[in-house]
Structures are given as C-alpha cells and as structure tokens.
C-alpha positions as CSV (number, residue, x, y, z in Angstrom):
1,X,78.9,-128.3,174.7
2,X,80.8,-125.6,177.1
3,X,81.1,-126.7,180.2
4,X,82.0,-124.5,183.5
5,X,82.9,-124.8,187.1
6,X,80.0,-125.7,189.4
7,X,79.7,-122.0,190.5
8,X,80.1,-120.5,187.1
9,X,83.7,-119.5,186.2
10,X,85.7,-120.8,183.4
11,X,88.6,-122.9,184.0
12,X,91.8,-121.9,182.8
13,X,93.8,-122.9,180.4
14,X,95.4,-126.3,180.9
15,X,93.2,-126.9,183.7
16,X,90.3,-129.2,183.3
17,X,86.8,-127.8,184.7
18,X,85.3,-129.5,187.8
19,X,82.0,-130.1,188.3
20,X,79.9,-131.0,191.2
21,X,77.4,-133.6,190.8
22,X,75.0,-135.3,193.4
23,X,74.0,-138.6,193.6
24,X,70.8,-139.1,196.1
25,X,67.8,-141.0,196.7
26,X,66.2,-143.5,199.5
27,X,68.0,-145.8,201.3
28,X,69.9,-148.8,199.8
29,X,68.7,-147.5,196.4
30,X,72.2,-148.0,195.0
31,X,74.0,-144.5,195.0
32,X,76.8,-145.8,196.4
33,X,76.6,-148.7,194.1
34,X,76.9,-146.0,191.5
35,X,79.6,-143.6,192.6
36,X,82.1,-147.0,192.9
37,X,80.9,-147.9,189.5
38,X,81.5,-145.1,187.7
39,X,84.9,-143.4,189.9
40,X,88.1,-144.2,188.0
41,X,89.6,-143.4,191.6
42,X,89.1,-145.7,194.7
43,X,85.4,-144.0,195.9
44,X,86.0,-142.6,199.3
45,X,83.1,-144.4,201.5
46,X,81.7,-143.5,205.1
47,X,79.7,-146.7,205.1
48,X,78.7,-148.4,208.6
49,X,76.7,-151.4,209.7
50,X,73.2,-151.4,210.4
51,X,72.7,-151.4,214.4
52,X,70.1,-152.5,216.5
53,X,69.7,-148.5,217.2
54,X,68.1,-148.4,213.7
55,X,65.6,-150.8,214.4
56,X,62.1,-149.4,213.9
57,X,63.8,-146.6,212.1
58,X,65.3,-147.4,209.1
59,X,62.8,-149.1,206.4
60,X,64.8,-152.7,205.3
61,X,61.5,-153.1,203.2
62,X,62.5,-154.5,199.4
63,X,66.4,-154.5,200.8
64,X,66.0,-156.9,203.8
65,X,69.7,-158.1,202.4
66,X,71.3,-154.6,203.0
67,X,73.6,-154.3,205.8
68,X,75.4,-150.7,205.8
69,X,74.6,-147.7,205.0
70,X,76.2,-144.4,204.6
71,X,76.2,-142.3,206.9
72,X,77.7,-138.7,205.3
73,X,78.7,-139.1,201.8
74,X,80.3,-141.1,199.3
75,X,82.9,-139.1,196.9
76,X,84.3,-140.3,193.3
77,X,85.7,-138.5,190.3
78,X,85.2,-139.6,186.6
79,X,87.2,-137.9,183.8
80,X,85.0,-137.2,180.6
81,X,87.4,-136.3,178.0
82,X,90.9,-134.4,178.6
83,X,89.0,-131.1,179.8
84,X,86.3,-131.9,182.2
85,X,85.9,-133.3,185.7
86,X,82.9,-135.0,187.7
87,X,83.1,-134.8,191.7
88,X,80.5,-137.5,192.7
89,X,79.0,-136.9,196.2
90,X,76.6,-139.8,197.0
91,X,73.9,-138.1,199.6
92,X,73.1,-140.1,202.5
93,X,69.6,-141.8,201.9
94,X,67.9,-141.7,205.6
95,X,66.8,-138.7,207.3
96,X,68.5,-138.9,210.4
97,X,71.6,-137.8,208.4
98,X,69.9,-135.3,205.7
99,X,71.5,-132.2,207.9
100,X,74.8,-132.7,205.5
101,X,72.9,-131.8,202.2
102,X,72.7,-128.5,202.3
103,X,76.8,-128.9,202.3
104,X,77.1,-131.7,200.1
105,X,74.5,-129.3,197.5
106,X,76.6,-126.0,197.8
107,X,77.8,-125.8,194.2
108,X,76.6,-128.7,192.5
109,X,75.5,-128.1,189.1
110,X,72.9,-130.9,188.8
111,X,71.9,-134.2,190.7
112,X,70.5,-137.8,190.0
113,X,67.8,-138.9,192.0
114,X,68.0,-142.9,191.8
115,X,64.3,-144.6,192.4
116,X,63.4,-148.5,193.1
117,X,59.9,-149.0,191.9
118,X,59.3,-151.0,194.9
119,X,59.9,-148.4,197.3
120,X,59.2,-145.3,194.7
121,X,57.9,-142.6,198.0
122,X,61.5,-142.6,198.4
123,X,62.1,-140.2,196.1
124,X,60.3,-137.7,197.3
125,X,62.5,-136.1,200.1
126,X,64.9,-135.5,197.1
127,X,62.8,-134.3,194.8
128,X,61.1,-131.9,197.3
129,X,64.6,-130.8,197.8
130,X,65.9,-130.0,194.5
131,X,62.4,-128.3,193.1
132,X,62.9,-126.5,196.0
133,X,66.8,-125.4,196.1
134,X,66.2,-125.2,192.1
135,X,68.7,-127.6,191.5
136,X,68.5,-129.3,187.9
137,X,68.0,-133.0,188.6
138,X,66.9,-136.2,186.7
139,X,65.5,-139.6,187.8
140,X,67.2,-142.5,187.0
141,X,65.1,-145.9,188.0
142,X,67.6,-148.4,189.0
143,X,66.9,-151.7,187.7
144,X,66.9,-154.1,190.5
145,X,66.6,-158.0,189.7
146,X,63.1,-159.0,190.3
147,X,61.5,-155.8,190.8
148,X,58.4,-154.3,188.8
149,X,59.2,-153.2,185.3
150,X,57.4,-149.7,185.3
151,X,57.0,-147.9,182.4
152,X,58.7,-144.4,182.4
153,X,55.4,-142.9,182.3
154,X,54.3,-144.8,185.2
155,X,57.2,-143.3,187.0
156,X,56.7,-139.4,185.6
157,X,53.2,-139.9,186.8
158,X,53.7,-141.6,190.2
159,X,57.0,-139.4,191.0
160,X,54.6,-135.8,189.8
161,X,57.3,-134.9,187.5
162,X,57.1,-132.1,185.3
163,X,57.5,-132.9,181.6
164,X,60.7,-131.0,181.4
165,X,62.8,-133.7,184.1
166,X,64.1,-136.4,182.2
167,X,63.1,-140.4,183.4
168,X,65.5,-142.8,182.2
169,X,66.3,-146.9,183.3
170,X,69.9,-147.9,184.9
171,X,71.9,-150.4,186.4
172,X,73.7,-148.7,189.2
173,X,76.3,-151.5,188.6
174,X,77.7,-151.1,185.1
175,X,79.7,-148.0,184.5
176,X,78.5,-147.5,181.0
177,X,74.8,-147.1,182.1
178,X,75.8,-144.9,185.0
179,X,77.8,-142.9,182.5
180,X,74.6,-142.3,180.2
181,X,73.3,-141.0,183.1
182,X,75.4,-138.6,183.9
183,X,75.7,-137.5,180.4
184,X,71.7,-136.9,180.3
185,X,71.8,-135.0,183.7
186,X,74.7,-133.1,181.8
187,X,72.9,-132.0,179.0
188,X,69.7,-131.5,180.9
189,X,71.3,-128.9,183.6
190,X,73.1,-126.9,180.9
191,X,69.8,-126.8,179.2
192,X,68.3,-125.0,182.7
193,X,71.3,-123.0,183.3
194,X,70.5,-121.9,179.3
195,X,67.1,-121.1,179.9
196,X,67.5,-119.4,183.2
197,X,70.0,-117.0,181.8
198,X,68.1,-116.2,178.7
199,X,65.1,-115.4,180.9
200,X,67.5,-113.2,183.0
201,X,68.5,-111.6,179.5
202,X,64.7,-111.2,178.6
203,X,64.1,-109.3,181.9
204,X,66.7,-107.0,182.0
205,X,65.6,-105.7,178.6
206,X,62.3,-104.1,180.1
C-alpha cells in the first residue's frame, strides 16, 4: 500500500511519511483513552477538571465517574513500520470547544469516530462533520464494561451510515485493538482518495 503525506506529496527519501489522523467522538467516549494507548511517545494532553461552570451543560449521563475533559486536543505519534508516521489529534468531545476542529482537520487524511452505545446521538456532530468536510472516517464502538452489546448492524442503522463506512468493535485501552483500527481507517481512506481520483480521471476524459 503507498502511503503519502496528509496533503498529498510524497516523502522523500529517507524520510518517513506523516500522516494526520483524527480521533473524535462525544464526550468521555474514550479518545483520549486511545491516543495514550496507542502513542509510543508520552501523549501530549490539555485535560482539565470538570467545574461547577459545566453543570447543566456537559451530559455526565453513562460517565457519571468521568472527571476531566479535554479541552483542545490530545496529540500522539505511532510508527507503523520504518516508513510511515501517524500524528494522532484527539478532538475535543463537547461543543463549547468544537471551534478548534476546523484546525485540528486541516490536512488529516482520515478520522475515527468512537461511539458508546449508551450515548450513540453522540456521534452525530462528527459524523455530520466529516460527510460534510468529505473527510474519509470510520466508526469504531468502544466497548465499555457493562454496556449494551449492539450488533454492528444495529449501529450502521442507528448511526444512518452508508454501506461504504466501515463499523468495527474496540477497546480504547489496548493498543493492539486501537491499532486494528487505525489500520482499517487506513485502508478505508486510501480506498476514497482511490476512488475520488479515478472519478477525477473519468471526468477529465469528456
């Protein structure tokens, strides 16, 4: 599989290719959970505690136990081989802070959208988002101790996903499961960026 900076140029020689990747979803859905599982580097955090300011605002529904949130972006990098590098930029989940994403998205090539089946509506601010900035993205439902098994179906259905976006289960907390899911979200955007350019090709022959 080639593989390419996240605003299309090659990387030279010697020089391993970066790519941007986004890790969102609602709040306390375990993106940062994520990012620090899967960053070989210490995960740069800008985590702060909960405040009474937030009461009536922020949802603790399903994560009554949570108490800090992020408040602009959590960053990691993974190594995949000798040749390529991930840039992980957690997105902050609530909207008081979504006026960062449109920098945190410049130049990513693809994003994970993390869903709790107990609080699945969350999803859809980041969903809406991608469809709309036609960013390739992929759900990944977090596996939460005592929450509702859903069948990925359920999900598809629930979430209005077309058939094309990948649903696949996680634990935020193990690195090898978060690695599956970048590699899916991997082979998923290359797939778009594929299709997109060999639409572009199609066109330009009329």
């Amino acid at each position: 599989m080639d593989y390419e900076h996240s605003d299309g140029r090659a990387g030279a020689p010697g020089v391993p290719t970066a790519i941007k990747i986004l890790i969102a979803g609602g709040f306390g859905v375990g993106k940062t959970t994520m990012v620090t599982a899967l960053s070989e580097t210490q995960p740069l955090r800008t985590e702060e505690l909960l405040s009474e300011q937030g009461v009536g605002i922020d949802d603790l529904s399903g994560v009554e136990s949570k108490s800090t949130t992020t408040v602009a972006m959590d960053f990691g990098r993974i190594s995949i081989g000798d040749d390529l590098v991930l840039y992980l930029f957690g997105t902050p989940g609530q909207d008081r802070f979504w006026f960062v994403w449109d920098e945190l998205a410049l130049g990513a090539l693809g994003a994970v959208v993390l869903a709790d089946t107990r609080r699945l509506a969350d999803c859809f601010p980041s969903i809406d988002y991608f469809e709309q900035h036609g960013t390739p993205f992929i759900v990944a439902v977090n596996c939460f101790d005592g929450a509702r098994e859903y069948g990925l179906d359920e999900v598809r259905l629930a979430l209005n996903l077309e058939p094309e976006v990948p649903v696949l289960l996680c634990d935020a907390r193990e690195r090898q499961s978060s690695k599956d899911v970048l590699i899916t979200l991997l082979e998923h955007a290359m797939k778009v960026r594929a299709q997109v350019h060999q639409s572009g090709q199609v066109a330009g022959t009329h």
